[in-house]
C-alpha positions as CSV (number, residue, x, y, z in Angstrom):
1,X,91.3,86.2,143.8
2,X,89.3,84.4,140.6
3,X,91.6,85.1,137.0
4,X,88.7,87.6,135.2
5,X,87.9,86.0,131.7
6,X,86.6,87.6,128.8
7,X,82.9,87.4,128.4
8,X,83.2,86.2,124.5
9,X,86.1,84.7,122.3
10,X,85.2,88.2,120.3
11,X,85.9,90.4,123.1
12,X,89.2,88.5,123.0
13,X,90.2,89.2,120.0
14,X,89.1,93.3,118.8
15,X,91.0,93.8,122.2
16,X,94.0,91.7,121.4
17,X,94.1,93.2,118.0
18,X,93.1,96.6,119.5
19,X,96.1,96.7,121.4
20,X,98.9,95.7,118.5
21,X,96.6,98.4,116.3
22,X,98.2,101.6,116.8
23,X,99.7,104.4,115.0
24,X,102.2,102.4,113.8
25,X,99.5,101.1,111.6
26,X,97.9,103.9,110.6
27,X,101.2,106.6,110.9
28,X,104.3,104.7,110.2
29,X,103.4,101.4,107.8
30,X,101.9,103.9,105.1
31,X,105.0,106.5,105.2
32,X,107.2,103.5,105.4
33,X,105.7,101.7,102.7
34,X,106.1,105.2,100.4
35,X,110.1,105.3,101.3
36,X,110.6,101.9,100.3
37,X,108.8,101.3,96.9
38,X,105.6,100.4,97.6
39,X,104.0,96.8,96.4
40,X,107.8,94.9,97.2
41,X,107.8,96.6,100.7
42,X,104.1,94.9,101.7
43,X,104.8,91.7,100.3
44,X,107.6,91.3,102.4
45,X,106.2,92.6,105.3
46,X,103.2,89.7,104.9
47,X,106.0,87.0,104.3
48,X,107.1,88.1,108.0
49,X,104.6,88.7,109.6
50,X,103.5,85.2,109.0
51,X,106.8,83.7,109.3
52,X,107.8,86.0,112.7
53,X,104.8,87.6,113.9
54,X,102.4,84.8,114.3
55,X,104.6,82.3,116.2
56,X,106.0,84.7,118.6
57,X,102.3,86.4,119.3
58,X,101.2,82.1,119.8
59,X,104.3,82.2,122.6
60,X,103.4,85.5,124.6
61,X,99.7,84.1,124.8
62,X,100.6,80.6,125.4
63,X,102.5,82.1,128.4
64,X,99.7,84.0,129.9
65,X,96.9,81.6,129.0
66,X,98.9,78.4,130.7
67,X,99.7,80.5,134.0
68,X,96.6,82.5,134.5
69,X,99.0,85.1,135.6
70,X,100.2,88.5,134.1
71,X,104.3,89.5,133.4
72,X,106.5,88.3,136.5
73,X,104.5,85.5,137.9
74,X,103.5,84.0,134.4
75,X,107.5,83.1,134.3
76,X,107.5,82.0,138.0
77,X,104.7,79.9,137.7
78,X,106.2,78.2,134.3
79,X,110.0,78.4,134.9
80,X,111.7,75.0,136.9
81,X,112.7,75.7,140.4
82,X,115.5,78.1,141.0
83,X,115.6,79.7,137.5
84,X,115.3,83.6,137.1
85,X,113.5,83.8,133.9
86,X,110.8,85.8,135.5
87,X,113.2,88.9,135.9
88,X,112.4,89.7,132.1
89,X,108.7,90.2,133.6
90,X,110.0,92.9,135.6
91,X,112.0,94.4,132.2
92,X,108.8,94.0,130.2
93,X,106.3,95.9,133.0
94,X,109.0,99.0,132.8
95,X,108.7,98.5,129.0
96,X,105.3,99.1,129.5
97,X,105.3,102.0,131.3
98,X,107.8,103.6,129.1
99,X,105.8,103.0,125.9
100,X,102.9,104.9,127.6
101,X,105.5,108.0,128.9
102,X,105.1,108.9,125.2
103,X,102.6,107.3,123.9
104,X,99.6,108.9,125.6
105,X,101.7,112.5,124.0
106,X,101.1,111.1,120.9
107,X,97.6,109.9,121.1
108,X,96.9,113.4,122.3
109,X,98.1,115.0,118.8
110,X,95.2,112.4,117.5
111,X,92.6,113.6,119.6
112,X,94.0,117.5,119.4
113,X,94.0,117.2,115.0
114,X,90.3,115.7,115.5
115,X,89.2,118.7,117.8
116,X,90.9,121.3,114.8
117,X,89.3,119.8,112.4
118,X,85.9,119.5,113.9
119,X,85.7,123.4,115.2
120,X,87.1,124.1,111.9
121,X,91.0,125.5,112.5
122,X,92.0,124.2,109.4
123,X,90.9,126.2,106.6
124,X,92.4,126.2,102.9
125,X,95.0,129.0,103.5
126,X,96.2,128.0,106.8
127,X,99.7,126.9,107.3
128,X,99.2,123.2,108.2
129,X,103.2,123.3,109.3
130,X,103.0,126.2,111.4
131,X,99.7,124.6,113.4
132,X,101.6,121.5,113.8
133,X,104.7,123.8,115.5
134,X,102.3,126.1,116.9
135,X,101.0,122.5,119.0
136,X,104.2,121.4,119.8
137,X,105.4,124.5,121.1
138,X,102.4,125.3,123.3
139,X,103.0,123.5,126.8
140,X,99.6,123.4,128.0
141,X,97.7,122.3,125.1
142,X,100.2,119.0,124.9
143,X,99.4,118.7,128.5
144,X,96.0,119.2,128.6
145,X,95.4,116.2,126.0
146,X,97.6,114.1,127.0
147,X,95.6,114.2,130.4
148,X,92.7,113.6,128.5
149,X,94.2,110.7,127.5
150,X,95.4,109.1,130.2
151,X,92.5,110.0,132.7
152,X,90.0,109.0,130.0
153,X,92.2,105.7,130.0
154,X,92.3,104.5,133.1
155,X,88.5,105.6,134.0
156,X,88.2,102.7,131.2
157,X,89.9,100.4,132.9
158,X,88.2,101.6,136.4
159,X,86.1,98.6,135.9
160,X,86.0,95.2,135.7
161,X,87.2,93.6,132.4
162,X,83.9,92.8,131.0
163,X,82.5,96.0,131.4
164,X,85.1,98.0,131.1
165,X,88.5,97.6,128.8
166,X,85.8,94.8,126.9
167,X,82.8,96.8,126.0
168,X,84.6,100.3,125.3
169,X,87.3,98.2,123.0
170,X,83.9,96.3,121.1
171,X,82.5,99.6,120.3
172,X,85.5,101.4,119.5
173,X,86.6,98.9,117.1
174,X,83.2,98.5,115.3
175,X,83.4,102.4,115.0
176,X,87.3,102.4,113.7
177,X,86.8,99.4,111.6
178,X,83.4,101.3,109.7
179,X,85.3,104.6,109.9
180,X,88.0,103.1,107.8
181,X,86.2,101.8,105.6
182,X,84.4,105.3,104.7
183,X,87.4,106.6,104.4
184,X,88.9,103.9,101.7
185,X,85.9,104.2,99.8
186,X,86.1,107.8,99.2
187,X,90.0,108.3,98.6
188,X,88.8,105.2,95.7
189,X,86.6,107.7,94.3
190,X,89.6,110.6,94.1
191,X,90.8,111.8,90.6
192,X,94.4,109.4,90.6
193,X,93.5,106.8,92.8
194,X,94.4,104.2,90.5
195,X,98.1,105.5,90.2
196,X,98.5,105.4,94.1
197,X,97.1,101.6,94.1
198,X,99.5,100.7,91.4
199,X,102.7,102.2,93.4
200,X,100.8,100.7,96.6
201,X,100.0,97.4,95.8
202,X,101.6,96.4,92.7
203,X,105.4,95.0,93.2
204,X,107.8,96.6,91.2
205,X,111.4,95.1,91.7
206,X,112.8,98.3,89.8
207,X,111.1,100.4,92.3
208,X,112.3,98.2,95.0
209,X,115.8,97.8,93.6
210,X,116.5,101.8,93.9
211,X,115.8,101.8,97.2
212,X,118.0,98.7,97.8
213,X,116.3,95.1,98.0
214,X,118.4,94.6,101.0
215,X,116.4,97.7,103.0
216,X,113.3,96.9,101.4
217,X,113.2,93.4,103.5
218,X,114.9,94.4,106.5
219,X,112.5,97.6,107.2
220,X,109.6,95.0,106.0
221,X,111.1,92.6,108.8
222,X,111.6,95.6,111.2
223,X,107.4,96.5,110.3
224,X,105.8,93.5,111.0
225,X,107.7,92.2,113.8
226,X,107.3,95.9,115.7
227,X,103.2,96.2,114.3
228,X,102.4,93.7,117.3
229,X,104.5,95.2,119.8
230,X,105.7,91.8,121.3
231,X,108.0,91.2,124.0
232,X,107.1,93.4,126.9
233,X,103.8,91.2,127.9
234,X,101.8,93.8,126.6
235,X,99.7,90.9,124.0
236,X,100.4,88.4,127.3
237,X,98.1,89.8,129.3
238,X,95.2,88.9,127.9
239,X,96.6,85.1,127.0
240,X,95.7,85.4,131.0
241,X,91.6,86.6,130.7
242,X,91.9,83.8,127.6
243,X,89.6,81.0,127.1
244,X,91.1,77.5,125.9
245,X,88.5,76.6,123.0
246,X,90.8,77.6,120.4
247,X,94.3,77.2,119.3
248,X,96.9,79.7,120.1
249,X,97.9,79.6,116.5
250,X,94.3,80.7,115.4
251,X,93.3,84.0,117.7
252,X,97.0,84.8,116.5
253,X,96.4,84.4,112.9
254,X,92.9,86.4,113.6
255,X,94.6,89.0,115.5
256,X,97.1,89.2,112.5
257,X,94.6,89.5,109.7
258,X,92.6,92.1,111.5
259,X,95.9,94.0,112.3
260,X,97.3,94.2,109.1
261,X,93.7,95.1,107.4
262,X,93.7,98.4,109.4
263,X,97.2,98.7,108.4
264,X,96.6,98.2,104.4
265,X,93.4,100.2,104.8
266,X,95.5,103.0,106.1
267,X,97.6,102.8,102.7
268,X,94.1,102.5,101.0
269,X,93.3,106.2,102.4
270,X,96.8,107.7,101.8
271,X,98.5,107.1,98.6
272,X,94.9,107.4,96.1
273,X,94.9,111.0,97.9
274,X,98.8,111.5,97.8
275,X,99.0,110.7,94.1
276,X,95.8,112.6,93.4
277,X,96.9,115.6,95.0
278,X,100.4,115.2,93.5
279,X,102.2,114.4,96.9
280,X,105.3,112.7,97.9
281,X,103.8,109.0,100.0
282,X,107.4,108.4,101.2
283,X,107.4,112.1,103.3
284,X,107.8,110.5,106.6
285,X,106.4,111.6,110.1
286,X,105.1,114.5,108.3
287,X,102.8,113.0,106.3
288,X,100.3,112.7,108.8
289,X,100.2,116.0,110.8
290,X,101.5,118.6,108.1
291,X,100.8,117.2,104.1
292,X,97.6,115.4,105.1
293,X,96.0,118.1,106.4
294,X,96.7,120.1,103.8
295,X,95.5,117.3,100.9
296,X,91.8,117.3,103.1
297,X,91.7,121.1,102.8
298,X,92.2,120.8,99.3
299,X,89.5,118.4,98.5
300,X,85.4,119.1,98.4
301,X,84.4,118.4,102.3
302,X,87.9,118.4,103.5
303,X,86.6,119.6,106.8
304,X,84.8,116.6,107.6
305,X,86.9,113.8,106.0
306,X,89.9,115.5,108.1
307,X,87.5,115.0,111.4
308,X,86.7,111.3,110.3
309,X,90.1,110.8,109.6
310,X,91.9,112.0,112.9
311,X,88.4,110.4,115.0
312,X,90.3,107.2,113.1
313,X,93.5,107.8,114.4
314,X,92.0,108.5,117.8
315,X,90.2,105.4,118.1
316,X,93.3,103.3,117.0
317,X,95.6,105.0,119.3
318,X,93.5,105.2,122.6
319,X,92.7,101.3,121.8
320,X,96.3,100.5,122.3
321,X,97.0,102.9,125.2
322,X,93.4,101.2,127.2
323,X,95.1,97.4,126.5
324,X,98.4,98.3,127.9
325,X,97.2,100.3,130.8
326,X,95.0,97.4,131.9
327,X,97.9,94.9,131.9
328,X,100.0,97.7,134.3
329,X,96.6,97.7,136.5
330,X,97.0,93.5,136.6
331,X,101.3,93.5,137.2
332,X,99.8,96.1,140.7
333,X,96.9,93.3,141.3
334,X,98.7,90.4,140.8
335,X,102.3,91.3,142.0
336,X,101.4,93.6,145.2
337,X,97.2,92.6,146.0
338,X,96.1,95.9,145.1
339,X,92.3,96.0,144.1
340,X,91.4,97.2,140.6
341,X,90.6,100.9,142.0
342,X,93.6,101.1,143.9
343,X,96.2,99.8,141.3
344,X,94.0,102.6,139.0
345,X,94.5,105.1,141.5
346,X,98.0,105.1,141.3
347,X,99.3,103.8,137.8
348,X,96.7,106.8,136.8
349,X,99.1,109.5,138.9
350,X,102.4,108.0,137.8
351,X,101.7,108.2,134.1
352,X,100.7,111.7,134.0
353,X,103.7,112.8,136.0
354,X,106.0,110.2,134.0
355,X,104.4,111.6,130.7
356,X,105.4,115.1,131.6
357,X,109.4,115.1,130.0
358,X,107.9,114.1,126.6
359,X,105.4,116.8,126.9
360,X,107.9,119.6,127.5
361,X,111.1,117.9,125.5
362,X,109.0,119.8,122.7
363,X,109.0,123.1,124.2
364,X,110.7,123.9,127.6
365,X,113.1,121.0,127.1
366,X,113.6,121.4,123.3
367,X,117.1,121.4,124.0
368,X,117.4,118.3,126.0
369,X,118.5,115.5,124.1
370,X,119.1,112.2,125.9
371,X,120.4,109.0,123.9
372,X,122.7,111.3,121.1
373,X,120.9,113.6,119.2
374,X,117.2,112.4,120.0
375,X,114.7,114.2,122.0
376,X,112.9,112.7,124.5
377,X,110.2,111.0,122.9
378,X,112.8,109.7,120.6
379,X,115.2,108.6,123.3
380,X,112.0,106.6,124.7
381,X,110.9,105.4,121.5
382,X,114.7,103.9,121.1
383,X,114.2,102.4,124.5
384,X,111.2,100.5,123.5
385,X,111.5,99.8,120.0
386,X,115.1,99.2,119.9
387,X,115.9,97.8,123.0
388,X,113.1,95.9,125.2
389,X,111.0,94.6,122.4
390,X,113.3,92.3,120.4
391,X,115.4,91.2,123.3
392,X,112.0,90.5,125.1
393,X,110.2,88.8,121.8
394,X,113.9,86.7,122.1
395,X,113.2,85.7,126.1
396,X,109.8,84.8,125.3
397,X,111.1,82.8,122.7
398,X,113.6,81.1,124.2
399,X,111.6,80.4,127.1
400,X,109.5,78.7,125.0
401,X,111.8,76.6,123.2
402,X,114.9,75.4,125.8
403,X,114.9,72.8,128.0
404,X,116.3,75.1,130.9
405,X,112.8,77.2,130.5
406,X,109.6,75.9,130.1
407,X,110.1,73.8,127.0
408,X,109.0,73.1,123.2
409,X,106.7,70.2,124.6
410,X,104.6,72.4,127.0
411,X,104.2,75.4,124.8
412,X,102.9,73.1,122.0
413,X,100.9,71.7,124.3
414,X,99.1,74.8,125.5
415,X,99.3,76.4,121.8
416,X,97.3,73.5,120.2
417,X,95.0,73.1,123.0
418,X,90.9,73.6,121.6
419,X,89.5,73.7,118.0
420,X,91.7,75.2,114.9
421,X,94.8,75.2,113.4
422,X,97.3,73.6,115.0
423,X,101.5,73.5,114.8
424,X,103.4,70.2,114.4
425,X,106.3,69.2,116.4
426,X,108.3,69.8,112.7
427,X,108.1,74.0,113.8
428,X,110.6,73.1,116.5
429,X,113.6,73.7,114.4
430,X,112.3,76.6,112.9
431,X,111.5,77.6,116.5
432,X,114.6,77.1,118.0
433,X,117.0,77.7,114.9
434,X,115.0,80.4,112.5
435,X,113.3,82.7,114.8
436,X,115.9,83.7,117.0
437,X,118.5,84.7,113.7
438,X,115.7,86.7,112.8
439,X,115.0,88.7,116.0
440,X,119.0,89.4,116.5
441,X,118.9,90.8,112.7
442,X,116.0,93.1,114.0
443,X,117.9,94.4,117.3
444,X,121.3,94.7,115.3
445,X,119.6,96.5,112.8
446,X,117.8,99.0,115.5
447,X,121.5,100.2,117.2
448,X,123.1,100.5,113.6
449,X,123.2,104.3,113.0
């Protein structure tokens, strides 16, 4: 069966960026940013995600562009005889599933807070908290959306890559890139702005320095290594549909920049409107679905910047759900010969019944708690986040870097194959020595209490 390809180096990269932009972007890095001081926080993140997540992206799409082969047989066509690195492919497709078993939940709260706010639910006196619980609690509307999401998903990816998960991604990402751009310019124009872009991108040390220096880089460490979701060969994928014109550490430094501009533009919307509206930006989770909801209905044509706003998140979310379900439809290709219908068929019907305990673990299953005292989603979340992604981002690495995997010679090889910038053989000690104190930092950190 011919490897698909990408029908332009542009396709590549909106989807490649399109899948690491997510909510953790647009829900997380913003509320994240407000617990730990602002301006400090982002600067650190950039350090690391130059110093962590560039190289380690270059590896998971050096993998997939030098095999032409998604998770499992990327390793076994790369690894010497006998070895068993390609069991982590096997680790990394469950990772993939798992994300989606909550995922899609979430990205149907997106798609359920643009519907409100288009047919106008929220109004000025309406108890933004008690919609939020009134969601949660109410099995049917998380199922129904959620459905939406995962049906609407995998009819995406129904067809072939050009005209499927490639055209809907180009369009989508034009529309999330000019929606978020509205957006900025009009929380600019709010009454306070300026005090929410001096919090947000000024460094203050004092700031920084009350919430502890020491958390300040280790959540900015924690941010933009997780921002790419790396390890579970959800970015490897499409190092497989890849072309070889340009260097590994170019499309990774492109996917990078547009990643992290959706995630500063998401700060760009929140704090101007959060300090203008006399809110707290560090109020966590519920910043998105309880205070910012209020702070549109508050504001001269809150209606529609509240629709724009949640047709954003939308956007971003389903962008990243389409990306990883086509790499679970390419692991049922590639690993059992399925055709592209078939593997749909039947990665469509296991998601919506795996995506079922996160739907009720907010109402009939509200008591159910599985890894101490998180719910489901959070259980899942710990999984994922915690678990399979730095240990997998450390595989990958190490794959790439030890003589018993494939070695520091071949993935330089592949990584400076075309036009652009390239690594010298000097990043092998940073490689071998740096990266991988870095990544066990991250997972230690993640089963601290």
């Amino acid at each position: 069966m011919e490897r698909e390809t990408f029908k332009s180096r542009l396709g590549f990269i909106l989807v490649s960026a399109g899948c690491a932009i997510g909510i953790g972007n647009v829900w997380k890095f913003p509320y994240i940013t407000g617990q730990y001081g602002g301006g400090v926080f982002v600067l650190f993140y950039l350090l690391f995600l130059i110093l962590m997540g560039i190289p380690v992206l270059s590896m998971e799409l050096a993998v997939g562009r030098a095999s032409r082969k998604s998770a499992v047989l990327s390793y076994k066509a790369l690894e010497k005889p006998g070895a068993k690195w390609h069991i982590h492919g096997w680790f990394a497709i469950a990772g993939c599933y798992l994300l989606m078993m909550y995922y899609t939940t979430v990205s149907g709260w997106m798609l359920s807070y643009f519907i409100k706010f288009l047919s106008g639910t929220f109004t000025a006196d309406v108890d933004t908290g008690a919609v939020f619980g009134g969601m949660l609690g109410n099995t049917g509307e998380m199922a129904l959306f959620m459905a939406i999401i995962v049906i609407a998903g995998f009819a995406v990816c129904s067809f072939e890559l050009q005209k499927g998960l490639e055209f809907i991604s180009k369009i989508m990402m034009v529309g999330l890139l000019a929606l978020i751009i509205v957006l900025v310019i009009h929380s600019l124009t709010l009454s306070g702005a300026a005090e929410g872009l001096r919090f947000y991108l000024l460094p203050d040390f004092q700031r920084a320095k009350e919430a502890g220096l020491g958390n300040v880089i280790a959540a900015a460490m924690n941010q933009s290594f997780f921002t790419l979701s790396l390890g579970v060969a959800a970015m490897e994928i499409f190092g497989s549909y890849m072309s070889k014109e340009r260097t590994l550490a170019s499309e990774s430094s492109w996917i990078c920049v547009l990643d992290t501009f959706v995630a500063l533009c998401s700060g760009l919307i929140i704090f101007p409107a959060c300090f203008s509206f006399g809110v707290e930006p560090g109020a966590g989770p519920s910043l998105i679905f309880i205070t910012l909801p209020q702070i549109f209905m508050g504001m001269p044509g809150g209606r529609l910047w509240g629709t724009l706003f949640f047709l954003f998140m939308t956007f971003a979310s389903f962008s990243t759900v389409i990306a990883v379900f086509e790499n679970l439809i390419t692991c049922g290709r590639d690993n059992f010969g399925w055709s592209r219908v078939k593997s749909v068929v039947i990665n469509c019907v296991f998601i919506l019944i795996a995506s079922l305990p996160c739907v009720f673990g907010y109402n009939i299953w509200s008591d159910l708690h599985l890894i101490g005292a998180r719910d489901v989603l959070d259980s899942e979340d710990f999984i994922v986040s915690n678990l399979l992604l730095p240990l997998g981002a450390l595989i990958y690495l190490l794959f790439c870097t030890s003589k018993w995997g494939w070695g520091f010679d071949n993935y330089l090889a592949e990584a400076n194959t075309g036009r652009g910038i390239r690594l010298g053989h000097g990043w092998k000690y940073f490689f071998r020595f740096v990266l991988p104190i870095l990544i066990l930092v991250i997972f230690i950190q993640g089963l601290l209490p």
